[in-house]
N, C-alpha and C positions, 0 to 999 in steps of 0.2 A: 405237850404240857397242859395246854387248855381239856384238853378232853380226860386228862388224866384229874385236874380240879374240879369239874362237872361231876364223874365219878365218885371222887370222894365225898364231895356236898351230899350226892344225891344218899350215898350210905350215910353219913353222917346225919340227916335229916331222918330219914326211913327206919334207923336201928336207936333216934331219939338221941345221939350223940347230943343232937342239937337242938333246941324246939323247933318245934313247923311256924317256919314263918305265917301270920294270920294271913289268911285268902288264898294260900296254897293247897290247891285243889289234890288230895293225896289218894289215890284212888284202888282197893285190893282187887286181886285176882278173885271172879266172881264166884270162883269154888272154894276161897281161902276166906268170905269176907269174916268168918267166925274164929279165925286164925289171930293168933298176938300179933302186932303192927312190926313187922322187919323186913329188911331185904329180899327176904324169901318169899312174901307175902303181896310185897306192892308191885304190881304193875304197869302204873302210869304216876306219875305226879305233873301239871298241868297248874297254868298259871304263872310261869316265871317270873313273872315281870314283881314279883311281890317278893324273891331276892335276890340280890342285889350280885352275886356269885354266879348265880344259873342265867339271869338273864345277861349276863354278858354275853354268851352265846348271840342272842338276837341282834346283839347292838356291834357286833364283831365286822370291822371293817374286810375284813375279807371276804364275809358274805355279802356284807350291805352292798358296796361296791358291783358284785353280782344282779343284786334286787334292782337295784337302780336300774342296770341294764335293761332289766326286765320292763318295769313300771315304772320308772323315773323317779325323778330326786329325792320328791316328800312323803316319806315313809312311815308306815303304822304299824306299830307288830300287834297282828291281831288275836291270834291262836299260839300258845307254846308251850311245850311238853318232852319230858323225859321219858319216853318207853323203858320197860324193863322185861320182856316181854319172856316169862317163865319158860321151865323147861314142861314139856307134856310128851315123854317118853316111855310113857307105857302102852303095850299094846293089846289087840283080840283082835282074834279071827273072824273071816265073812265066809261064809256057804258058796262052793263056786256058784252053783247055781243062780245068785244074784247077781254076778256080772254078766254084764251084757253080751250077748252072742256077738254082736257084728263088730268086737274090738279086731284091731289088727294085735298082729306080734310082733309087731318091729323091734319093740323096743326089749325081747327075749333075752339078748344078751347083754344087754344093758343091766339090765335087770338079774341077770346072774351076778354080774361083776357087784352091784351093790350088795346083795348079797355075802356075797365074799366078804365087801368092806365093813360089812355091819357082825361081823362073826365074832366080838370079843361083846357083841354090845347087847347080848341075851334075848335078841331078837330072833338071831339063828337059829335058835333051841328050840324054839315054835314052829317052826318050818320043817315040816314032816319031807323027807324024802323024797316020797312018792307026790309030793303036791303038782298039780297039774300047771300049766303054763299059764292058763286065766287067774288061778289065785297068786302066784306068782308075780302078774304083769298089776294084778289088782295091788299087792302091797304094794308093786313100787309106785307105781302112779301116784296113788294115797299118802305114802312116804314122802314123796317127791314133792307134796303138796299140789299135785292133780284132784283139788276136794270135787272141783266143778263135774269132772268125768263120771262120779256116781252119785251126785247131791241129792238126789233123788231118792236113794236106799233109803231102811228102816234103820240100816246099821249098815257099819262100816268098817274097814279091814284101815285101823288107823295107827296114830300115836296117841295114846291115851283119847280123855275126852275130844282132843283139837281145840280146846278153849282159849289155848295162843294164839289162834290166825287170826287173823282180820278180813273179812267179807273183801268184796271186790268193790267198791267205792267209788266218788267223786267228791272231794270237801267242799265243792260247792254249797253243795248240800247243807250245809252248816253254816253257811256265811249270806245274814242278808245285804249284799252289797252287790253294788252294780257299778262300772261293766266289770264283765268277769275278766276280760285282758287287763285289768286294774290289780290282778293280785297273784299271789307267786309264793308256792311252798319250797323253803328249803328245808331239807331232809340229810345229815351227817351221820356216820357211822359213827361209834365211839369203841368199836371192835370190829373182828372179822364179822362178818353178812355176807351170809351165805345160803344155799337153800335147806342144810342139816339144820340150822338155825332161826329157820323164817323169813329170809330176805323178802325186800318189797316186789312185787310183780305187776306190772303196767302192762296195759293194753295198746299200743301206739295208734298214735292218729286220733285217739276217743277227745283227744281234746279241743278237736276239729267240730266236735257232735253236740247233742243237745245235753240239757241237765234232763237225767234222768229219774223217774220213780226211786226212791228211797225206805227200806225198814227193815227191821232186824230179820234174817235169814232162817229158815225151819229145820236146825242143824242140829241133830241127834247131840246131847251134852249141851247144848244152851251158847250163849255169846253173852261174852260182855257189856253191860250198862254203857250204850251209846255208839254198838258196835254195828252202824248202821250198812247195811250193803243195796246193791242196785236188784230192783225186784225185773222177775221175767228175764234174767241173764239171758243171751242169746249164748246158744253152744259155741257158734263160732266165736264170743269171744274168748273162752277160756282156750281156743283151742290159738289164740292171737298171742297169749300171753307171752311177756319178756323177763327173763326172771334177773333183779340188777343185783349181783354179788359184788361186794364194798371191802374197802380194808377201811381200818382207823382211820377219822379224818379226811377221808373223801366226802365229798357233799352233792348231792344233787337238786335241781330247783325243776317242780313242775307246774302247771297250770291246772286252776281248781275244778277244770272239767273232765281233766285227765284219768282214767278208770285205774285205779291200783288198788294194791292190798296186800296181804302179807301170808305166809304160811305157815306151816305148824312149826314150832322148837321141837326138834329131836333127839339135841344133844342134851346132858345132864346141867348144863350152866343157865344162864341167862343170856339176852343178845339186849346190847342197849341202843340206843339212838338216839338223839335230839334234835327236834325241828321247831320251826317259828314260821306261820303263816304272815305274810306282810301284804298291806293292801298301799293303793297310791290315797293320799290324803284327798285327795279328789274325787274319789270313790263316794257315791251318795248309799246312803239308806235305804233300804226299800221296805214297805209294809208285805208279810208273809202271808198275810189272811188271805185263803184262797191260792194262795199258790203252792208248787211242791214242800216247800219248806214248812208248811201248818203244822202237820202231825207233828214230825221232828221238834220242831220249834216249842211247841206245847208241853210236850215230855221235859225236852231240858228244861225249860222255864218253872216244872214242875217240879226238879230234881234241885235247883237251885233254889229255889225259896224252900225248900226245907234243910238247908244249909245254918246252922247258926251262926255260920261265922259272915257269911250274907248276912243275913238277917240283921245283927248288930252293927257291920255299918251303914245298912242305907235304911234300917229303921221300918223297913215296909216290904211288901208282895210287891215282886216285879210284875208285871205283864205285857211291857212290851220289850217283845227281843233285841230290836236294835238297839235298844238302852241298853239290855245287857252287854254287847259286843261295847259299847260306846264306854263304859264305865272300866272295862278293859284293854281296851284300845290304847297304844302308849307310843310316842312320837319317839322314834332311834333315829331320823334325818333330816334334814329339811325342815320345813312349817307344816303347820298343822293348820287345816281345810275346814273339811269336811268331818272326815271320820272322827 
């Protein structure tokens, strides 16, 4: 029932039923932003905590209960957002030629079987006959959301643009806050999550690891406004990866060092989700100048003051980012600290 109310809000806001609550961060799919404002069109709204409906979610004692374990009592919701993450199910061909020679074929018959599975879905129809085993093994990889296995091409044997995934990541990357065991994402399905649909993919153990280099990814079709990934990927991570397929309502929490991301929508719908980053009120501020967070930091900071809806209520250019996190920042437990 609660996920089925998030749902509707979130249509109800996006197709204008309702106004946009002021400070609700509404954000379109970067190939739509010339698109009329609808369900069809948005792929994130972010900011919760500015209604009163969505962020229930955050303050949901069946999570918080979880956070706690995590970081303890007094609790911040720092980050929160509704994914809506479009369908990108069109496709083109790659030249075998551009695959790489030294692939194995294991995955041959795998790769048939999808095949098979995708035959009503006009994918088939593309698929000559005669195609050899490397283009073949190339679609499915790619299908599969194996972007990592040829990121390197000029072009790619995909689903459409690929402008639904999400780079390989750490949210650290986005949070000037210290210590990083002070904060804890929880991530809920509001549908099936799967990998037709772009489930999340994690790298296990990365949360053991350092923060790493962060910025937008050199991905034939572009990436979304903030859709930052970890530069210099090591092959073996992608080759690490966990792919977590969800039903409705399942939640999971991870640490903001932890390498994930997401893969292309291949089905005709939408996949949605809902998350709230939480930090411990304890958690101090840190200044970014100079450390991995500058670039990033400066962008958003730059994407944010040309906000009018910023702009009107704090009257002025932000420039320092912990302020922004801090003017966001909203107490769901406990006392509030620091943050």
């Amino acid at each position: 029932e609660d996920i089925d109310k998030y749902a509707k809000r979130f249509d109800d806001i996006v197709n204008r039923r309702l106004p946009v609550p002021p400070g609700l961060t509404v954000q379109k799919e970067y190939q739509r932003v010339k698109d009329e404002q609808n369900a069809q069109t948005i792929y994130k709204i972010q900011d919760l905590f500015v209604d009163d409906v969505l962020f229930e979610y955050c303050k949901h004692p069946n999570v918080l209960d979880y956070v706690e374990a995590f970081i303890g009592p007094n609790l911040m919701a720092i980050h929160n957002m509704l994914i809506n993450k479009p369908s990108d199910s069109g496709s083109k061909l790659i030249s075998e030629e551009m695959v790489p020679r030294e692939w194995d074929y294991s995955v041959w018959n795998e790769a048939r079987e999808w095949e098979s599975r995708t035959a009503t879905s006009g994918v088939r129809s593309r698929i000559d006959s005669r195609i050899s085993k490397s283009m073949l093994k190339a679609l499915y990889e790619v299908c599969s959301g194996v972007e990592g296995v040829i990121r390197e091409s000029s072009q790619t044997l995909c689903a459409g643009s690929k402008s639904s995934r999400h780079p390989l990541h750490q949210d650290i990357s986005y949070f000037p806050l210290r210590p990083m065991d002070g904060i804890v994402c929880a991530w809920t399905a509001m549908e099936t999550v799967n990998r037709a649909n772009g489930c999340l993919v994690c790298i296990p153990g990365t949360h053991k690891g350092a923060h790493l280099e962060h910025w937008y990814p050199e991905w034939d079709g572009g990436v979304n406004k903030g859709y930052y990934g970890v530069k210099d990927m090591p092959a073996t991570g992608y080759e690490r990866r966990v792919h977590l397929e969800m039903e409705a309502g399942d939640c999971i929490f991870f640490h903001p060092l932890l390498i994930h991301g997401s893969g292309t929508n291949r089905t005709q719908g939408f996949r949605k989700a809902i998350s709230c980053d939480y930090a411990s009120s304890d958690c101090q501020y840190i200044d970014v100048k100079g450390t991995l967070h500058e670039k990033m930091a400066d962008e958003i900071m730059e994407h944010v003051n040309k906000s009018i809806i910023f702009n009107q209520e704090y009257g002025k250019q932000i420039t320092n980012y912990s302020l922004l996190f801090k003017t966001r920042a909203q107490l769901v437990r406990g006392m509030r600290i620091n943050v």
